[in-house]
C-alpha atoms as one frame of an Amber mdcrd trajectory, in Angstrom:
protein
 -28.809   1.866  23.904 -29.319   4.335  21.048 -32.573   4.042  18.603 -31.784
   2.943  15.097 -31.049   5.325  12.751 -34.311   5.023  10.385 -32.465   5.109
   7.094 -33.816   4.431   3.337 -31.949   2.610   0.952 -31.656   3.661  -3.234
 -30.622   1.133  -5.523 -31.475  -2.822  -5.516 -28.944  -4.362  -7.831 -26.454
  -6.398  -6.823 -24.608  -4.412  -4.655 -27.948  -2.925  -3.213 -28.989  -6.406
  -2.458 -26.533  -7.021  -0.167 -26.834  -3.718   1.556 -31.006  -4.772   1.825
 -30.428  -8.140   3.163 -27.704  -7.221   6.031 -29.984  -4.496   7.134 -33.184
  -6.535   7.580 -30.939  -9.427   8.796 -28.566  -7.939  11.391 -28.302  -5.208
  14.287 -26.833  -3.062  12.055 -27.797   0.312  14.345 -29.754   1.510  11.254
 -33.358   0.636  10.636 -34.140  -0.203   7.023 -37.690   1.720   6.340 -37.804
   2.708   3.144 -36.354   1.564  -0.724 -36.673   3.346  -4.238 -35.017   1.077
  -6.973 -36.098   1.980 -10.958 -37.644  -1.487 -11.579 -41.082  -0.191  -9.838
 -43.068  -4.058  -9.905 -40.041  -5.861  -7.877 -39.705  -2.655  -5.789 -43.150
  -2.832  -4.601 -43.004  -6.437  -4.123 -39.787  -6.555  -1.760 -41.326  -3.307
   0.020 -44.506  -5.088   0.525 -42.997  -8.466   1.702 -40.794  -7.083   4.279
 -43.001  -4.183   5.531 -41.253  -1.379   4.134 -42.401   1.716   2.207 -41.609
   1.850  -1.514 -41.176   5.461  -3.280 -40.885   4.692  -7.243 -38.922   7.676
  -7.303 -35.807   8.742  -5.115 -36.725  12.367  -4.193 -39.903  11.018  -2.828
 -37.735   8.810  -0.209 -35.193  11.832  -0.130 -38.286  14.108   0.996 -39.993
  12.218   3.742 -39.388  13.686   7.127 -39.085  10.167   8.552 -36.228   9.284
   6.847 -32.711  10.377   8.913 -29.916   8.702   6.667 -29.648   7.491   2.802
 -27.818   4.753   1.541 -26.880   5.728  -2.000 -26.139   2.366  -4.142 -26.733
   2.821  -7.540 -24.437   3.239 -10.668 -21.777   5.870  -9.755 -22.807   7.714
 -12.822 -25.938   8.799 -10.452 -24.331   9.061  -7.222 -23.730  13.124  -7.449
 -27.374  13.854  -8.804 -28.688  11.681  -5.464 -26.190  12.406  -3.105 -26.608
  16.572  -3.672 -30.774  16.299  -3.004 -29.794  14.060  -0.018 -27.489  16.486
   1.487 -29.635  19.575   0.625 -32.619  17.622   2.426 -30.254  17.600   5.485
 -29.878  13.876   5.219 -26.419  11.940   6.291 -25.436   9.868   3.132 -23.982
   6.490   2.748 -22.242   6.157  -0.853 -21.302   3.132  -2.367 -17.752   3.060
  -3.873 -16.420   4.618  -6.097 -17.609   8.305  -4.397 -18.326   9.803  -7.993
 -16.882   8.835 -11.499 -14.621  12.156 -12.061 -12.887  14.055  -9.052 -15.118
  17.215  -9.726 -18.109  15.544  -9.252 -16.591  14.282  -6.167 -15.443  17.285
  -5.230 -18.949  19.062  -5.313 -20.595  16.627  -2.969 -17.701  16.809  -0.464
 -18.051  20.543  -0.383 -21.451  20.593  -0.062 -21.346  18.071   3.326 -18.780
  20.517   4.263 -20.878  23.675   3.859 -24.205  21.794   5.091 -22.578  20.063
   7.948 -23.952  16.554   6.796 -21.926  13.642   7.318 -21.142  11.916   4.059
 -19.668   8.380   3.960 -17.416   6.354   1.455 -18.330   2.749   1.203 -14.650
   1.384   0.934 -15.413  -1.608   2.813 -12.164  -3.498   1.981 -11.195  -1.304
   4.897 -12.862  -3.594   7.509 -11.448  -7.203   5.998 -10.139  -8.832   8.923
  -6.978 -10.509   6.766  -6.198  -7.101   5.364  -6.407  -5.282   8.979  -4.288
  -8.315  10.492  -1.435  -7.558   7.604  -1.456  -3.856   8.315  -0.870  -5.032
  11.988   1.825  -6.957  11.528   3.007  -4.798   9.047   3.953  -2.204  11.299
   6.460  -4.450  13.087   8.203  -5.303  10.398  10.878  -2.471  10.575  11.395
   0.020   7.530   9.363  -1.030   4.496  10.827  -1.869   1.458   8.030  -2.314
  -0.710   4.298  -2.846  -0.984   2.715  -5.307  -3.306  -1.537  -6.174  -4.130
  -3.471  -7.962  -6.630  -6.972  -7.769  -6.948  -8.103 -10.456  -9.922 -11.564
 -10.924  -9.832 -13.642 -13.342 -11.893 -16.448 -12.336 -14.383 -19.809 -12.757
 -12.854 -22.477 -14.133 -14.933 -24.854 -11.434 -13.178 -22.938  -8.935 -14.000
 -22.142  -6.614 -17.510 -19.410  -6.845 -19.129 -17.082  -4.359 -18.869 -17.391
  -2.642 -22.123 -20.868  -2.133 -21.609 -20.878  -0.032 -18.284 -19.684   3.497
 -17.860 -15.726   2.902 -16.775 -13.704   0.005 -16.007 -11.428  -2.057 -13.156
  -9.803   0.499 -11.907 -12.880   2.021 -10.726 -15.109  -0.385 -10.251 -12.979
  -2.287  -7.801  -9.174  -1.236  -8.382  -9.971   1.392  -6.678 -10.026  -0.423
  -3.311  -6.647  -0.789  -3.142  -5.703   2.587  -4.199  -7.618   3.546  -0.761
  -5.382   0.758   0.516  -2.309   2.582  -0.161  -3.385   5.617   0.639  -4.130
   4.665   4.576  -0.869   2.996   4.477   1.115   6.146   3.892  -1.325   8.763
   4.375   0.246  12.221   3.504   2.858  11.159   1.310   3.680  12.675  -1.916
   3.601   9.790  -4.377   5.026   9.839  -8.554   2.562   7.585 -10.273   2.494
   5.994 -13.635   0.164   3.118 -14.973  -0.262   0.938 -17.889  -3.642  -0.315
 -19.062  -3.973  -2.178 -22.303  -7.554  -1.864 -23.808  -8.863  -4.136 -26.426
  -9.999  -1.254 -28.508 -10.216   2.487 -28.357 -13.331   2.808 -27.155 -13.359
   0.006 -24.525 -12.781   0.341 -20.777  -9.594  -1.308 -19.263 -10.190  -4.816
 -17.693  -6.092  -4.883 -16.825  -4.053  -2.128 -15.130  -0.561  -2.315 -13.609
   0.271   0.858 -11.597   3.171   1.848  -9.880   3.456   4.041  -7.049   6.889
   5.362  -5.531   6.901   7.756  -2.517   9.899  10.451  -1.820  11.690   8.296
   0.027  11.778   5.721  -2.871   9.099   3.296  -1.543   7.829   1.340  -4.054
   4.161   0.359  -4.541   2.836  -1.986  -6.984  -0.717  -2.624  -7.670  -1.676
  -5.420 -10.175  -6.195  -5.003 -11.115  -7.841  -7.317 -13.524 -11.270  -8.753
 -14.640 -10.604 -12.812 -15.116 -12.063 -15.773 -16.532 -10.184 -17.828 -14.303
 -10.342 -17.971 -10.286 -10.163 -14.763  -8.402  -7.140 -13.499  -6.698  -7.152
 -11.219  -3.652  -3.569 -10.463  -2.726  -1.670  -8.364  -0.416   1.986  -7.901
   0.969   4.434  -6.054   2.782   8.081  -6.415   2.866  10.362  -4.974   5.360
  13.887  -4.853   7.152  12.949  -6.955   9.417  10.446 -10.015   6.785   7.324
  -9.992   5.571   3.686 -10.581   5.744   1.383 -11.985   2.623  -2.529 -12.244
   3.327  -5.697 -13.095   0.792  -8.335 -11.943   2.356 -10.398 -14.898  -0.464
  -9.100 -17.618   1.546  -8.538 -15.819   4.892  -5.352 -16.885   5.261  -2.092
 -14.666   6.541   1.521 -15.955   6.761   4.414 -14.186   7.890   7.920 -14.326
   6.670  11.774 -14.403   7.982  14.072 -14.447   4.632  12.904 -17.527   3.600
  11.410 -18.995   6.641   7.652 -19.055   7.458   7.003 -17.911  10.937   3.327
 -18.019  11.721   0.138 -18.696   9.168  -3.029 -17.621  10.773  -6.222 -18.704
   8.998  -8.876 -15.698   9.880 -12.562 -16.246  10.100 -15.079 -14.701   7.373
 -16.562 -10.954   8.468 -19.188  -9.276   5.919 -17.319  -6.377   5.665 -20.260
  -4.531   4.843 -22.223  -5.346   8.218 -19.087  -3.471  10.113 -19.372  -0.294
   8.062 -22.820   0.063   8.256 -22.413  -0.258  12.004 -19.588   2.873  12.284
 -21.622   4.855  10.022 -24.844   4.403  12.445 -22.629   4.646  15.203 -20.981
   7.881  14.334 -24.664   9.532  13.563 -25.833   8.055  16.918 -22.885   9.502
  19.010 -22.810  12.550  16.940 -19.119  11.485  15.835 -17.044  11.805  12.719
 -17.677   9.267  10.492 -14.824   6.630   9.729 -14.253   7.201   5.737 -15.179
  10.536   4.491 -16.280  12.176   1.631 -12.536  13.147   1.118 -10.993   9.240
   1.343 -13.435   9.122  -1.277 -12.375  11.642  -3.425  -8.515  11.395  -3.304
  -9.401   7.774  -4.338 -10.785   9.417  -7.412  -8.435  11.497  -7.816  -5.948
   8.699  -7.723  -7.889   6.580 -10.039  -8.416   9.773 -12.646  -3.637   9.992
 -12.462  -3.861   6.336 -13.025  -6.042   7.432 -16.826  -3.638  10.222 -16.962
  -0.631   8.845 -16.531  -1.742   5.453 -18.489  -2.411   8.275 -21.913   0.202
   9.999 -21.052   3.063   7.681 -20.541   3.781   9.759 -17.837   4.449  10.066
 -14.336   1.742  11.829 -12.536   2.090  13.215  -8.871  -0.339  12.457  -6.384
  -0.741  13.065  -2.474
């Protein structure tokens, strides 16, 4: 069996939380030793409670020798800033999703892996849903596709800020899941984009978009991304020559389709998603192996994501691939 990867973990908000908890919780292949978060009291206390070092600042965790991997989760606005020292320390990094906030930020921390030879990670963990892996299964079966269809509503969190107070809105906060979701569908493919995202003033960050994708071949692809009062929806499907297959990965529950005949509804057990990526990315640093969503998935998400703005102020197409 291959030692843990001792790894150190920047940024302890809600997202970070989870990242903390599954890696003092499960056999992860990483070995949680050290955290840096900004709010320095609560830092020291969690440090102290679970035996862990504490470094008040993030260079100071970036620096120690001890340290072999870094787990970037903070606001994307500082992911570039941390993710640059990491790599420049020699350090494999981690990066929560989105990669970076604008493609050339994105695109300096993917060449600088590249030049340094560090592995750098996305954290697109819709990736490893089990309902959203089963539909991409059966989806393959399902003869020429004829269109492809998701919906990612999700409800406003009480913990959370609203979106007009952080620094960009649904389609990259989350929206951008299924953008990476397309993009492993039909990797490759040259795709015309446009995108429509009403904003309740000028200065405000969309909390709607509707963006349509359409490949060469005249594939369709329609994503639907919102921030809701109401209860969230988490909705995927692909239709074919030969039916159809509908999953949401909320309620774990897959059906597939013959014109208008259901032929099979499979109900699929919860996976943290999160536990499984952390696992590849130790896994692929243990075995000396790429690692499973680069720095690149990352930043053609971006990319994506940045078309989406453009062609939403434009009123134009955009081309993407």
């Amino acid at each position: 069996m291959n030692a843990p990867i001792p790894v150190g973990l920047i940024g302890l908000g809600r997202h970070g939380r989870r990242y903390f908890q599954h890696l003092l919780e499960e056999e992860t292949g990483g070995q949680l030793v050290a955290i840096s978060r900004l709010q320095v009291d609560e830092g020291q206390k969690m440090a102290a409670h679970h035996g862990l070092r504490f470094f008040p600042d993030y260079r100071d965790l970036i620096a120690d020798p001890a340290i072999h991997a870094v787990l970037v989760v903070t606001p994307p606005a500082l992911h570039v800033q941390i993710t640059l020292e990491a790599i420049a320390a020699g350090k494999a990094v981690l990066v929560e999703k989105p990669l970076a906030l604008h493609s050339r930020a994105g695109k300096q921390m993917v060449d600088a892996a590249n030049h340094a030879g560090i592995p750098l990670m996305t954290g697109h963990t819709l990736r490893y849903e089990p309902v959203i892996r089963k539909i991409q299964d059966i989806g393959s079966r399902l003869g020429s596709w004829q269109s492809l269809t998701g919906t990612m509503h999700l409800e406003e969190r009480p913990d959370t800020k609203k979106i007009q107070d952080t620094t960009h809105g649904v389609v990259l906060e989350f929206g951008i899941h299924l953008l990476d979701w397309v993009h492993v569908m039909i990797p490759g493919e040259r795709l015309t984009l446009s995108a429509h995202m009403p904003r309740a003033s000028s200065d405000a960050h969309e909390e709607h978009a509707e963006i349509n994708l359409t490949t060469g071949s005249g594939l369709p692809c329609h994503l639907n991304i919102a921030r809701v009062n109401a209860t969230r929806t988490t909705h995927l499907e692909i239709t074919g020559t030969n039916g159809r297959v509908q999953g949401n990965w909320t309620t774990g529950i897959v059906e597939t389709w013959k014109q208008d005949t259901r032929i099979s509804r499979d109900i699929l057990p919860k996976t943290p998603t999160l536990v499984t990526m952390l696992k590849e990315f130790f896994h692929a640093l243990q075995t000396d192996t790429p690692v499973p969503i680069t720095g690149e998935d990352g930043l053609r998400a971006v990319e994506w994501a940045e078309a989406c703005y453009q062609a939403a102020q434009t009123g134009q197409t955009v081309s993407v691939t």
